[in-house]
C-alpha positions as CSV (number, residue, x, y, z in Angstrom):
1,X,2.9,10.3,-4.3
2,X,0.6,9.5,-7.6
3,X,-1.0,6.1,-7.9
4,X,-2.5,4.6,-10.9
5,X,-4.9,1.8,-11.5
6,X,-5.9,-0.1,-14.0
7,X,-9.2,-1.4,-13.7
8,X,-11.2,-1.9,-11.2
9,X,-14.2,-4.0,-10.3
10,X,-16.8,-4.7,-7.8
11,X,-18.6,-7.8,-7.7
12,X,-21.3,-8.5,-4.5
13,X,-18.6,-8.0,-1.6
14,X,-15.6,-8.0,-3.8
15,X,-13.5,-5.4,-5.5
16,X,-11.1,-6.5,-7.7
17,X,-8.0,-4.4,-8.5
18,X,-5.7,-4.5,-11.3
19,X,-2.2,-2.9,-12.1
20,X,-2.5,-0.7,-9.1
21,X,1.2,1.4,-8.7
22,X,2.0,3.5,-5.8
23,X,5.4,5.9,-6.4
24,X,6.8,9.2,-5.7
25,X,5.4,12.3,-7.8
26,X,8.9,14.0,-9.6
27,X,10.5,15.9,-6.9
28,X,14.2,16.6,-6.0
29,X,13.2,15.9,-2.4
30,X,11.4,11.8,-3.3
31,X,13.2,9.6,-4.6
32,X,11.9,8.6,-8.4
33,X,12.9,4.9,-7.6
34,X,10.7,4.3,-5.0
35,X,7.8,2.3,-5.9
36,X,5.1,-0.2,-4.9
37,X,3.5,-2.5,-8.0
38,X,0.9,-4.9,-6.9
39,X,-0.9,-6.4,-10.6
40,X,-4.2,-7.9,-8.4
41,X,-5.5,-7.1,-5.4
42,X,-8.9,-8.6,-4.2
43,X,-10.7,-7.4,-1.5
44,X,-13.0,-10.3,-0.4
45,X,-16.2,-9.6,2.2
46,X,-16.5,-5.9,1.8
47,X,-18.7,-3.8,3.8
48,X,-20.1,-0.8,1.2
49,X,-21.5,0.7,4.4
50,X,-18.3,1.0,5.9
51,X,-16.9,2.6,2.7
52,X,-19.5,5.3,2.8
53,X,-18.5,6.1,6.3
54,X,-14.3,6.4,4.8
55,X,-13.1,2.5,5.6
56,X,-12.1,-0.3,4.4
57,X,-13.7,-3.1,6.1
58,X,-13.0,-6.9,5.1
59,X,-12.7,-10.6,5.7
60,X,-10.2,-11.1,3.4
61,X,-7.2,-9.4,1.5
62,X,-5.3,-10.9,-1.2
63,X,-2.2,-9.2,-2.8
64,X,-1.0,-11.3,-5.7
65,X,2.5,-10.4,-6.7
66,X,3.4,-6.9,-5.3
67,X,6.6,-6.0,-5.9
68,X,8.1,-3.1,-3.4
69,X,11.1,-1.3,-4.6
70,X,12.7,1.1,-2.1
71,X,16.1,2.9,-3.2
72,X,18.4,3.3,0.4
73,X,21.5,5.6,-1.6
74,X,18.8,8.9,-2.1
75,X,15.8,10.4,-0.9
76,X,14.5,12.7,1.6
77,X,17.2,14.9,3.6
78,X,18.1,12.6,7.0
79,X,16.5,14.2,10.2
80,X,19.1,15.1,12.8
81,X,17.2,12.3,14.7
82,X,15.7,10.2,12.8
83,X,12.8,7.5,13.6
84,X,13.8,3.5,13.9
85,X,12.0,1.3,11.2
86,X,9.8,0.1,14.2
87,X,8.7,3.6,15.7
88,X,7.5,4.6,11.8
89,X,5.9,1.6,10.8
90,X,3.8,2.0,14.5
91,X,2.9,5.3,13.3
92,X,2.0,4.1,9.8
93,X,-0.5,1.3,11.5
94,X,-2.1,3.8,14.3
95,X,-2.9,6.0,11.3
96,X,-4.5,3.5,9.6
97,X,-6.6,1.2,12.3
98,X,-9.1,4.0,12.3
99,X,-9.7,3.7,8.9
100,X,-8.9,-0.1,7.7
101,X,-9.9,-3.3,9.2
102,X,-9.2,-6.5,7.7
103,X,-9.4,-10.2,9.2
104,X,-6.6,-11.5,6.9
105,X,-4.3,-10.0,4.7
106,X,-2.5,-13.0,1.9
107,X,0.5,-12.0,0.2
108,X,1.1,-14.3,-3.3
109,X,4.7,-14.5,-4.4
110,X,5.8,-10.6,-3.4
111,X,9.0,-9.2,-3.6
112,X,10.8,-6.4,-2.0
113,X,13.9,-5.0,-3.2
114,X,16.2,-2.8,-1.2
115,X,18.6,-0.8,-3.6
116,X,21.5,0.6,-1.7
């Protein structure tokens, strides 16, 4: 995956975020229609010591209009036994509760779209 950013900001215990874009580097084995787009993210009681150490720790995360697109018709090659929606987004969150800690998370006006 490649992401891109806009701009970004820190102010006190805030970092600001703009036009950040998550999506699949061109491969045949991604498919190029898969995408997250989020235009401002703020990041509200950060700790800088924590981000020296590798995480993100914070009272408050605010993700104004993300927009997740995620393409069902292509994409990687299907596992003979492939992992419930449930068992990969526990793996996703175990992965990341080492490394991210936030006390809440407020998503404004975000959309997902399933393309099938």
């Amino acid at each position: 995956y490649e992401v891109s950013l806009g701009a970004l900001k820190f102010k006190n215990d805030e970092l600001l975020l703009n036009d950040y874009l998550l999506r699949p580097k061109n491969s045949s084995a991604v498919n190029d229609n898969n995408k997250v787009s989020v235009p401002k993210v703020n990041v509200l009681g950060l700790s800088l010591e924590e981000m020296l150490m590798k995480r993100v720790q914070a009272t408050r995360l605010v993700v104004v209009q993300p927009e997740v697109v995620i393409d069902l018709k292509k994409g990687r090659k299907r596992k003979s036994n492939p992992e419930s929606a449930d068992e990969a987004l526990r793996r996703l969150m175990s992965g990341m509760e080492d490394r991210v800690a936030v006390g809440n998370i407020i998503v404004e006006n975000g959309s997902l779209r399933l393309q099938s």
